[in-house]
C-alpha positions, 0 to 999 in steps of 0.5 A: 443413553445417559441423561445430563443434569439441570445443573450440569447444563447450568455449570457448562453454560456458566464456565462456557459463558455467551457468545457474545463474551466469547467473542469479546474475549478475542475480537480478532480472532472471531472475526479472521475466522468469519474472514476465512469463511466469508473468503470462500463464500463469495462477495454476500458473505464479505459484504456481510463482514462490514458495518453498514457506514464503513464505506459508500455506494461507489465502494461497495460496488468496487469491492463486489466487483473484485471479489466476484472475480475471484473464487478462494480456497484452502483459505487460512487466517491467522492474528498477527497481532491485535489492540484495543484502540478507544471501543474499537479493535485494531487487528493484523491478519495474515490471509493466506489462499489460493484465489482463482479466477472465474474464466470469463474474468480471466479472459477479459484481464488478460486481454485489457489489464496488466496484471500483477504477479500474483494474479498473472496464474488462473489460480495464484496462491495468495499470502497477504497481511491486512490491517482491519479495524473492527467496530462492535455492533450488537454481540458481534464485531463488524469492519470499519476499515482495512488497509494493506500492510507491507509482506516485508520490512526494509531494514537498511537501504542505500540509495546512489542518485546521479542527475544528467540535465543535458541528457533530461535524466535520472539514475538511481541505483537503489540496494536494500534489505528485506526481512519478510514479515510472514511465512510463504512470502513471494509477491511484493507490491509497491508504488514507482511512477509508471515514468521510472524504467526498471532496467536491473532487478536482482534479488540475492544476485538473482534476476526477478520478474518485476510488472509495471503498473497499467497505464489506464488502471487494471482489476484484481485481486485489491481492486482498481489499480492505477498506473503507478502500482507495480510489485516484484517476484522472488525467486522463492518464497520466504521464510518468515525472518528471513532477509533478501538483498534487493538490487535495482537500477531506475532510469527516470525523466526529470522534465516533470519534476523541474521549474524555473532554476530548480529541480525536485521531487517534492510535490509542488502542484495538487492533483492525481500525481501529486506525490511522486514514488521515484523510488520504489515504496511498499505498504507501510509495515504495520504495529511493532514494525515502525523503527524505519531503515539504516538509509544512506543516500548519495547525491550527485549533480552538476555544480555548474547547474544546481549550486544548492541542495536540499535532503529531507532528513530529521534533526540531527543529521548531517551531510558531508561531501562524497567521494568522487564518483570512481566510474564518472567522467563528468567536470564540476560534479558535486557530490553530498551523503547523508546518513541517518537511522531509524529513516523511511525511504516512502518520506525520502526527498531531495531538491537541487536549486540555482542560488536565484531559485532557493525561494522558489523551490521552498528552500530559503526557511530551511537549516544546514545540514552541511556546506550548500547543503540543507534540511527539508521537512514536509507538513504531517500527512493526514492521520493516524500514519504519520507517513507519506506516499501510503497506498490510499494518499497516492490512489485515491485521487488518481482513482477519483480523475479516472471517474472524470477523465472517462466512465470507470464504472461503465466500461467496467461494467460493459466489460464483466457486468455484475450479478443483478441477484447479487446487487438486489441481495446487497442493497435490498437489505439496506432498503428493507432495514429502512423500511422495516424502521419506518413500519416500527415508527409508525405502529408506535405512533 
């Protein structure tokens, strides 16, 4: 056997260095890989992945509970993409896997939740892109947070509103491109008010498959759902780069988005609905993606009705008046388009107001943008994104009134109890930290 030096060791140690300047080197893709792992592992090894402030008692029950639904394979994890930010890392993976349903779970989902498209299978396979932010903790890297981004980007959309007060309706006619931002793209998740009626879905002249959000909320693969998560299948997985054309008809009630003199769909009143996706809104793209769409909406009502009429749009932009509508039939129809690029269909608003209603609807301090016609603007949403109608703005609170409305956590509970070894794993970790600190404190005393 051939015996190896000291120095030889000493040289091999040198140009390797220690781990943990290894894992300094490249943070992201360390921890994709304990990703992978921990995927197939089971909910100990994720719940290991998290630095211990990141979340609460309440989420990390939640995220147990979804991933003991699951069982992963053929796990894949690849960086995007991935920065410094201050001390900490911010990384965007692409998880690609086949997640399959533990039987007595699938069972239960079938019966009481709606489930998603790529979860309607015992076995689905899964390619999403996640924006972690990690956090050093020792020699190694730790979770701080993680937040869903969009599988596509919308590079243009054009966007054909008609509002009927008689008929208590809205319709929107919505076309748009995507570009797929990953490679085996198939499933697309987005926020639309459960009110909305999805009667035409086309994707490249195709129909697809589109699954309404669960009236009471629903469980899987991203945890609890609430009712105005939707998503959309195409007929075939993407290339990555590759671009669809999108085609949707929505039928929308207008009652509860009217007061006195004035309709809109800009949030007026705070509470579980407070922002409202009458249009379709995917997960925010993520790094290098934030140029926005080509938008072109067209705007029509009764003049009779509504006399004044406000877009949110950024400075600069303006509005003309469109054209007669070829296919409508209705007297004293106005019509508005406005154009702008670099624009994000998830900040998109309009209001339609009585010329006694201007105040009312928030409209008397705003510039024109063209005749009766003015530009809106809505206050910063909380940072870092500076975008509205994000996934956690809109579940958050509905997720916080269905623990007041009824017990979430119990019927859960009752429906696919948690393992108790589990649990005593998670939390008697934390209880023996503690202990294992006061014991330290007291023989220093």
């Amino acid at each position: 056997m051939r015996r190896i030096s000291g120095l030889a060791i000493l040289a091999w140690l040198a140009l390797a260095g220690p781990v943990s300047a290894q894992t300094d080197a490249d943070p992201a893709r360390d921890f994709g890989n304990r990703l992978a792992r921990a995927l197939s592992d089971g909910p100990a090894a994720l719940d290991a992945l998290w630095a211990p402030s990141a979340r609460d008692s309440s989420r990390v029950i939640m995220d147990l509970r979804t991933w003991s639904l699951f069982r992963w394979s053929a796990v894949e994890v690849e960086v995007e993409h991935s920065e410094r930010v201050g001390g900490d890392v911010d990384a965007v993976l692409v998880v690609r896997g086949d997640a399959s349903w533990l039987p007595r779970a699938y069972g239960v989902a079938t019966a009481f939740w709606v489930q998603q498209t790529d979860e309607r299978e015992e076995t689905n396979h899964v390619v999403r892109r996640e924006r972690w932010r990690l956090t050093r903790s020792g020699d190694t890297w730790l979770a701080a947070s993680r937040e869903l981004l969009a599988p596509c980007v919308v590079r243009d959309a054009r966007i054909d509103v008609a509002v009927f007060p008689e008929q208590e309706a809205m319709l929107t006619d919505l076309t748009c491109t995507l570009e797929s931002l990953a490679e085996g793209v198939q499933d697309v998740r987005l926020l639309l008010d459960r009110r909305v009626h999805v009667y035409d879905a086309k994707v490249d002249g195709l129909l697809v498959r589109v699954v309404r959000g669960s009236e009471l909320g629903s469980l899987g693969l991203e945890g609890w759902s609430p009712e105005s998560e939707s998503s959309l299948e195409f007929p075939e997985p993407l290339a990555k780069g590759a671009q669809v054309t999108l085609h949707l008809k929505l039928h929308s009630p207008i009652v509860h988005m009217m007061g006195d003199g004035f309709l809109t769909t800009l949030p007026r009143e705070d509470g579980p609905f407070r922002e409202r996706c009458w249009l379709p809104v995917t997960d925010p793209p993520g790094p290098g993606h934030e140029q926005g769409a080509a938008i072109s909406l067209t705007l029509r009502w009764p003049e009779d009705v509504w006399q004044v009429a406000g877009v949110v749009a950024p400075a600069g932009v303006a509005a003309r008046e469109a054209a007669p509508d070829p296919e409508g039939d209705r007297e004293n129809e106005r019509g508005v388009v406005v154009d702008w690029k670099g624009g994000d269909v998830a900040s998109l608003d309009f209001t339609l107001a009585q010329e006694r209603a201007v105040g009312a609807a928030g409209l008397d301090s705003a510039p024109s943008i063209g005749a009766d016609v003015v530009r809106l603007t809505r206050a910063a949403p909380p940072a870092p994104e500076p975008r509205w109608r994000d996934r956690d703005l809109v579940f958050a609170p509905q997720y916080e009134a269905s623990q007041v409305s009824r017990d979430l956590t119990s019927e859960l509970q009752d429906l696919l109890p948690l393992d108790e070894d589990l649990l005593d794993e998670i939390f008697d970790d934390g209880s023996a930290d503690a202990e294992r600190g006061a014991d330290d404190r007291s023989a220093g005393g």
